[in-house]
SEKE-583582 format. One line per 8 residues: number of its first residue (from 1); their letters; for each residue x negated, y, z of C-alpha. Coordinates in nm, 3 decimals. Example, Ala and Ser with C-alpha at 12.3 -4.5 7.8 and 13.67 -1.06 7.14 Angstrom:
// residues 2
1 = as = -1.230,-0.450,0.780  -1.367,-0.106,0.714
//
This chain:
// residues 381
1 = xxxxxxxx = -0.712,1.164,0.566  -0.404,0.949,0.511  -0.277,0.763,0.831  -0.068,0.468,0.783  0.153,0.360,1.105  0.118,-0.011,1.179  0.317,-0.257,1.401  0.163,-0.630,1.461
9 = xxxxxxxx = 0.348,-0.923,1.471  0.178,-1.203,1.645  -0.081,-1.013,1.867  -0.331,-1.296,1.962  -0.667,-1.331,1.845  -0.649,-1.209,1.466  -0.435,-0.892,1.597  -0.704,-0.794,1.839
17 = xxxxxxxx = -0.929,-0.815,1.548  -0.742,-0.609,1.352  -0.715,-0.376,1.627  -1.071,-0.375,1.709  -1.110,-0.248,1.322  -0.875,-0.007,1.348  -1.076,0.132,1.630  -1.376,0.225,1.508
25 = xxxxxxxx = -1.257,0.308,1.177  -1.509,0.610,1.174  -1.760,0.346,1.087  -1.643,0.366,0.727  -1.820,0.690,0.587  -1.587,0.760,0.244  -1.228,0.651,0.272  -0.990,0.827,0.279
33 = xxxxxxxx = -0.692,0.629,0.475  -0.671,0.499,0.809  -0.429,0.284,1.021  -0.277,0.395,1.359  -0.111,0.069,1.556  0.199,0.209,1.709  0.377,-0.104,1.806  0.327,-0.433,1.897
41 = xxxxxxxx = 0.534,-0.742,1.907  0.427,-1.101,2.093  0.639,-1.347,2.288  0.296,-1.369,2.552  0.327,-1.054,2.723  0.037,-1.129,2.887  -0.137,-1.019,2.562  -0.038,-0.694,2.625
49 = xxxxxxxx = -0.274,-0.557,2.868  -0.576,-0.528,2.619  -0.381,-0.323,2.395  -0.299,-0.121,2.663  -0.590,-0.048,2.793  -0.783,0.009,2.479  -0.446,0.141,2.268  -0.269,0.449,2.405
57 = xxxxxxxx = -0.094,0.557,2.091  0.112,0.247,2.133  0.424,0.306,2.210  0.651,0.018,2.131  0.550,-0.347,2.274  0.851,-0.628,2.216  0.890,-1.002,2.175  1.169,-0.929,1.966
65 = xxxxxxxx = 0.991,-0.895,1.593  1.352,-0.722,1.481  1.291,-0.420,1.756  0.950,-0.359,1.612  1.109,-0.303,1.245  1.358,-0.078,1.372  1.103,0.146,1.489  1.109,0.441,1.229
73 = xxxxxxxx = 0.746,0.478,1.302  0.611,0.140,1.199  0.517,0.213,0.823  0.351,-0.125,0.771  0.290,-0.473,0.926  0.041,-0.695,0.996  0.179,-1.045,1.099  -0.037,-1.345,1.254
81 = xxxxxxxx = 0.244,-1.585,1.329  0.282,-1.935,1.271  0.324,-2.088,0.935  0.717,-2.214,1.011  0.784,-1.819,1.120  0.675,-1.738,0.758  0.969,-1.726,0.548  1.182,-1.535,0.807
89 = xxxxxxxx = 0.915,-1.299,1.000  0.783,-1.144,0.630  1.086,-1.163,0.440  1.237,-0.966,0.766  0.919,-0.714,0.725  0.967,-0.640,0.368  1.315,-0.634,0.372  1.266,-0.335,0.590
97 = xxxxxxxx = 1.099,-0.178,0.378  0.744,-0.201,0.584  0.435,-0.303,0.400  0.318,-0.596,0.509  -0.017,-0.783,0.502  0.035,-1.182,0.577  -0.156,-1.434,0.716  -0.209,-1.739,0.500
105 = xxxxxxxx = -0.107,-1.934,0.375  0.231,-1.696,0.314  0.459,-2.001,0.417  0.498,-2.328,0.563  0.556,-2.483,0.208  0.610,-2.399,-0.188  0.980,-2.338,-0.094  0.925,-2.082,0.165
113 = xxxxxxxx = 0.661,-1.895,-0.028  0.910,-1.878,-0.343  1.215,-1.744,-0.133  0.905,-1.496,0.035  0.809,-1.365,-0.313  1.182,-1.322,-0.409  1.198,-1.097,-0.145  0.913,-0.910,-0.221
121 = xxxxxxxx = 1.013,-0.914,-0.646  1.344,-0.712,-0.466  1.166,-0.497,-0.311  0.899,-0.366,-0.546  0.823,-0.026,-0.366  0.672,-0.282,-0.052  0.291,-0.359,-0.037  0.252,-0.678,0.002
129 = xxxxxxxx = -0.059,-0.895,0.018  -0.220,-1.181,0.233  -0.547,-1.218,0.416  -0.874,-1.371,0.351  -1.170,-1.171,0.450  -1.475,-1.401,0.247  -1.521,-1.179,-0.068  -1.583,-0.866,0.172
137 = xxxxxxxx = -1.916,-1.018,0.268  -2.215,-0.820,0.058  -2.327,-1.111,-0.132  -2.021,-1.220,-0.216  -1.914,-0.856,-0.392  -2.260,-0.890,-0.564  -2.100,-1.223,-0.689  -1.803,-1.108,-0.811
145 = xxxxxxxx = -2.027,-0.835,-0.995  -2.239,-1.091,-1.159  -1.966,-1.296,-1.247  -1.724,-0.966,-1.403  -2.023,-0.892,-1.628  -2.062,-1.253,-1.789  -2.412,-1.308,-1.677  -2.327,-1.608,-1.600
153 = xxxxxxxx = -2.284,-1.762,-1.957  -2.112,-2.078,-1.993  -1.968,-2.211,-1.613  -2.132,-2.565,-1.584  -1.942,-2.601,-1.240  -1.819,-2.390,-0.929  -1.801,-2.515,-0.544  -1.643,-2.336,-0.323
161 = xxxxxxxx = -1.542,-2.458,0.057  -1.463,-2.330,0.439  -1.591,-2.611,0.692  -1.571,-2.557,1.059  -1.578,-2.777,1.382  -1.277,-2.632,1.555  -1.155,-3.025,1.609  -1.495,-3.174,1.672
169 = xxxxxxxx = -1.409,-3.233,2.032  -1.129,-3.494,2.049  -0.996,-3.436,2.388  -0.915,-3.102,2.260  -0.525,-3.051,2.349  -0.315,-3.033,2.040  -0.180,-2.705,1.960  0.078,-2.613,1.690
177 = xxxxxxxx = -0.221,-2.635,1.403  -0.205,-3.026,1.445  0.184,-2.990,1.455  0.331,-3.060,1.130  0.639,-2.897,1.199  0.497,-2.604,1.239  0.147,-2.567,1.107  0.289,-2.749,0.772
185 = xxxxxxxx = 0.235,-3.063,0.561  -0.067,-2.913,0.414  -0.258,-2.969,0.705  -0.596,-2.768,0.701  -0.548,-2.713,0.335  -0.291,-2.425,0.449  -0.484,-2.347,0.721  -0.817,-2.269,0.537
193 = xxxxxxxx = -0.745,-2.329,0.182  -0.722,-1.932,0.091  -1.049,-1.900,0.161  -1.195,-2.133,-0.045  -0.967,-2.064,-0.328  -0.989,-1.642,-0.298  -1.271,-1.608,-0.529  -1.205,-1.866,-0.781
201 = xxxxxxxx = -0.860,-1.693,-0.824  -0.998,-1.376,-0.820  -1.221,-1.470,-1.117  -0.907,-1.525,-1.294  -0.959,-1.889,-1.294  -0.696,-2.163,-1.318  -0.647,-2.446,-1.137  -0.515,-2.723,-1.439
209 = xxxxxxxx = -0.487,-3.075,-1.223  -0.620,-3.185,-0.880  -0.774,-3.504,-0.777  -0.711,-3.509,-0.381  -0.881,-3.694,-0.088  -0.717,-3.612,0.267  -0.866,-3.742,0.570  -0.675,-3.753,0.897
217 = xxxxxxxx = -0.963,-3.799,1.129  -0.857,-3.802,1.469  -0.500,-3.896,1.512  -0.348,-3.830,1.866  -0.533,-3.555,2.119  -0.402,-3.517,2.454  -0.072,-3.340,2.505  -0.118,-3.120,2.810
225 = xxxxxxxx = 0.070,-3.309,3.026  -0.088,-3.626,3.084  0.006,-3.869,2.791  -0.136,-3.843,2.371  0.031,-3.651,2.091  0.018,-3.767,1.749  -0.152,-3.533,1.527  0.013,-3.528,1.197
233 = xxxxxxxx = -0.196,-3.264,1.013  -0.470,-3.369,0.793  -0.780,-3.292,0.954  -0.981,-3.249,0.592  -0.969,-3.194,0.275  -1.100,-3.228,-0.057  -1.013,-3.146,-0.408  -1.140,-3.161,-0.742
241 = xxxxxxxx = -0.986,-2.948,-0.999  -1.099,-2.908,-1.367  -1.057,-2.515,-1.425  -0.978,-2.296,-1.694  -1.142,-1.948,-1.766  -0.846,-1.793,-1.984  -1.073,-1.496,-2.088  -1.296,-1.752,-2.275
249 = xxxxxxxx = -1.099,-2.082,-2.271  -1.365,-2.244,-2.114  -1.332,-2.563,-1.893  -1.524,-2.652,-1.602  -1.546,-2.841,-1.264  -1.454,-2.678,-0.964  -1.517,-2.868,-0.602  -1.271,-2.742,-0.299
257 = xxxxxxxx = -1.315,-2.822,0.056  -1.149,-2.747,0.347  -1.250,-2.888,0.685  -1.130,-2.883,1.021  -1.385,-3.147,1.149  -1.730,-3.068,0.971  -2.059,-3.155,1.169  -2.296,-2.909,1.238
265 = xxxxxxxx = -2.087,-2.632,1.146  -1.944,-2.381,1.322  -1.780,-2.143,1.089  -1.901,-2.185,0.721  -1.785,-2.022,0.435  -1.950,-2.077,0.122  -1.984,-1.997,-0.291  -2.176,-2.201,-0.578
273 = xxxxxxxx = -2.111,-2.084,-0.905  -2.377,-2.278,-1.205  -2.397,-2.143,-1.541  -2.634,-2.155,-1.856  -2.736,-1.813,-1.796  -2.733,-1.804,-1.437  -2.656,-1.942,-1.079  -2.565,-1.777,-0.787
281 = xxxxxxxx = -2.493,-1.925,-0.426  -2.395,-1.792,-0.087  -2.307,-1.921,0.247  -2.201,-1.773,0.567  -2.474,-1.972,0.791  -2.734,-1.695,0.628  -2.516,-1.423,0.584  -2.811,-1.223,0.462
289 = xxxxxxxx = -2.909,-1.467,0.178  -2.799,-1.440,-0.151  -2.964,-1.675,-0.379  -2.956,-1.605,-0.758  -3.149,-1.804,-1.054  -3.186,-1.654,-1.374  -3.236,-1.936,-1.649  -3.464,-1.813,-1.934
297 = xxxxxxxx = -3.482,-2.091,-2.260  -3.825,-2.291,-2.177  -3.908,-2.144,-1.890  -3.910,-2.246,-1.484  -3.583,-2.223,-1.308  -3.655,-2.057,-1.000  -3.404,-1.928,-0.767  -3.511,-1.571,-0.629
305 = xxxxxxxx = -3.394,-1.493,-0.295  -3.236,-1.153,-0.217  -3.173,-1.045,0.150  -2.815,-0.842,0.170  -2.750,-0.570,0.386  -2.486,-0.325,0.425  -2.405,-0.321,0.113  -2.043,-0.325,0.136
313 = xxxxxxxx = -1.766,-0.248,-0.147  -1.691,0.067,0.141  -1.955,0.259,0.233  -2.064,0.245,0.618  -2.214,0.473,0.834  -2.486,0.180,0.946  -2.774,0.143,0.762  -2.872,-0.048,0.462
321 = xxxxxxxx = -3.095,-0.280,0.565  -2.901,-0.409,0.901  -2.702,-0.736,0.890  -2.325,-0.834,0.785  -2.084,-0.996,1.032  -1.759,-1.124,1.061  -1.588,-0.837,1.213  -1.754,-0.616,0.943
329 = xxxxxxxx = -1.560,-0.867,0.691  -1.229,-0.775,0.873  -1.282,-0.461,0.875  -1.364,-0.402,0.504  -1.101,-0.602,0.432  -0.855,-0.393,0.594  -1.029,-0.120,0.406  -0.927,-0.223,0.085
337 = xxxxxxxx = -0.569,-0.335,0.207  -0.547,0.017,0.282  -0.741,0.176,-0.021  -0.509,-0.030,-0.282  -0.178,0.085,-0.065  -0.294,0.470,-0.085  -0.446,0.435,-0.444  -0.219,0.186,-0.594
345 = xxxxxxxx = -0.517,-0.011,-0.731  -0.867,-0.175,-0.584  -1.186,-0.021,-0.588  -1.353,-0.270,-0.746  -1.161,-0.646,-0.851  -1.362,-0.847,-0.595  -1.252,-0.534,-0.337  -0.898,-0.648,-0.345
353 = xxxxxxxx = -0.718,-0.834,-0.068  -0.524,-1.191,-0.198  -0.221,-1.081,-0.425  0.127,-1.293,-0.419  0.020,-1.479,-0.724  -0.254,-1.603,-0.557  -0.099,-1.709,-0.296  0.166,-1.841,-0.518
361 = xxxxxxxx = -0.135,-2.057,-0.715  -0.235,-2.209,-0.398  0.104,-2.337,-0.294  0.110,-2.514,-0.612  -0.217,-2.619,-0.574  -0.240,-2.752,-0.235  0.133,-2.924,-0.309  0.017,-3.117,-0.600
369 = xxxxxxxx = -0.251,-3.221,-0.358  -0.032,-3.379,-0.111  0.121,-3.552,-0.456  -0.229,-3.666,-0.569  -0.324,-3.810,-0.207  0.013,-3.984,-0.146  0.000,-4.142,-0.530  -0.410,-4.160,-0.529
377 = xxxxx = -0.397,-3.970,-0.887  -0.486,-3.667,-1.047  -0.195,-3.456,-1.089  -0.120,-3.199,-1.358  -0.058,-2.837,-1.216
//
């Protein structure tokens, strides 16, 4: 068994999650590679008392990110921090020659994701990748299947979309996500947007022009002191993109949303992907329910339903017919951050966590955005 030494950078809620994973690694039956967290770096030391109770291999806890990559045990990274921290926090990381897995979206702005990737282009021996954790859900590898085999025959259209009601409440204080100097002018688009564009990427699709429509919603919350902040983030997003399979020069429709403010939904990721053959679709509010229609010439199009259990691109020690959650999704995708690091390649396509040019396609994607809203046209990527 491989162990990999990992620092975190940014320790708050997605760290603990992280954390958590690494913890009860031994639920993953087959792998062969495992992370150790050895250091941890936050400016709230508060935060520190959970890892240390939970955490005694820990050694190392800083608010000075520069102490943690000194640290000659620290082989690799995993940094949370705010989008404006981007540019210097990863291109400190890989400069250092420490592996790093992101957070999206992998800088504040197009700029700051370039001068990242330049770093990382200089430093080739450095793993470097960026998280989204929707494609690690069972259905959603069974997706990715159906779609690698070209079941799916000519793509009519393809919807993809996170919505959640973080913002619902509007006497919700503002916090740096509603800040645009520091969340970004993306808004939610670099918030969210990965995971709505993860898949389609992954598919090897391209984005060819975007049609925009931002909505800033609700447009001061209180300020924590007494008096109203402006928020200057959009709250919501959608896009409309016509796409382009390369493999088979095919052109189709693809439907992106991104919302901050979505009724009835809590946390919603979801997948529609129409073809001539067949259909699939998938969302998060069943996480069991995979929904797949199989269109024979003159006959009934019926959608079968298949319930999804552990069936997970890395084998668990739970059984097969028990449910899917989120921390599950973390955890497998950490699984094949690590499997690709040790291996030098995914397990499977769909097992792969978001590569640079990924994240370099949705810079360009979500910036032409802000072009298309602020000109109300469809812009050429």
């Amino acid at each position: 068994m491989k162990t990999v030494r990992f620092g975190i950078i940014g320790a708050g809620l997605m760290g603990r999650e992280f954390a958590s994973a690494a913890a009860r690694w031994c639920q993953l039956s087959k792998i062969d590679v495992k992370p150790q967290l050895v250091a941890i770096c936050d400016k709230n030391p508060a935060i520190y008392d959970w890892y240390k109770q939970n955490f005694p291999d820990i050694k190392l806890y800083t608010d000075d990110h520069h102490k943690l990559l000194d640290c000659a045990e620290v082989e690799a990274v995993y940094a949370a921090v705010p989008h404006n921290l981007h540019q210097a926090v990863y291109g400190d990381i890989i400069s250092a020659g420490k592996h790093l897995m992101g957070e999206k979206p992998f800088g504040i702005d197009l700029a700051a994701n370039t001068a990242i990737l330049d770093i990382a282009r200089a430093n080739p021996r450095v793993f470097v990748r960026c998280s989204s954790q929707m494609p690690f859900y069972p259905a959603v590898q069974k997706v990715g299947q159906i779609i690698e085999s070209g079941q799916l025959g000519q793509i009519i259209e393809v919807e993809t979309g996170f919505l959640h009601s973080s913002d619902m409440d509007v006497t919700k204080p503002i916090n740096w996500k509603r800040m645009i100097e520091i969340n970004g002018e993306y808004g939610v688009l670099g918030d969210l947007g990965m995971h709505a564009c993860h898949v389609p990427f992954r598919a090897g699709w391209r984005p060819r022009n975007v049609r925009a429509v931002l909505s800033d919603i609700v447009k001061t919350r209180p300020d924590g002191k007494g008096g109203m902040a402006p928020c200057k983030t959009w709250d919501n997003g959608i896009l409309l993109c016509e796409m382009e399979d390369p493999a088979t020069e095919q052109i189709f429709p693809w439907t992106f949303k991104s919302f901050r403010i979505a009724p009835g939904e809590k946390n919603t990721w979801y997948v529609r992907v129409y073809g001539t053959k067949t259909s699939v679709r998938f969302t998060t509010k069943n996480p069991k329910l995979l929904e797949i229609m199989v269109y024979k010439q003159g006959e009934e199009q019926v959608w079968q339903q298949i319930d999804m259990g552990m069936d997970t691109a890395f084998a668990s020690i739970t059984g097969g017919i028990f449910e899917f959650g989120f921390s599950d999704a973390v955890q497998q995708m950490w699984a094949g951050f690590l499997y690709e690091l040790h291996h030098g390649k995914p397990i499977t396509p769909f097992a792969g966590c978001v590569k640079l040019e990924e994240a370099a396609m949705s810079h360009r994607l979500f910036t032409a955005a802000l072009k298309s809203q602020r000109e109300n046209s469809v812009v050429t990527l």
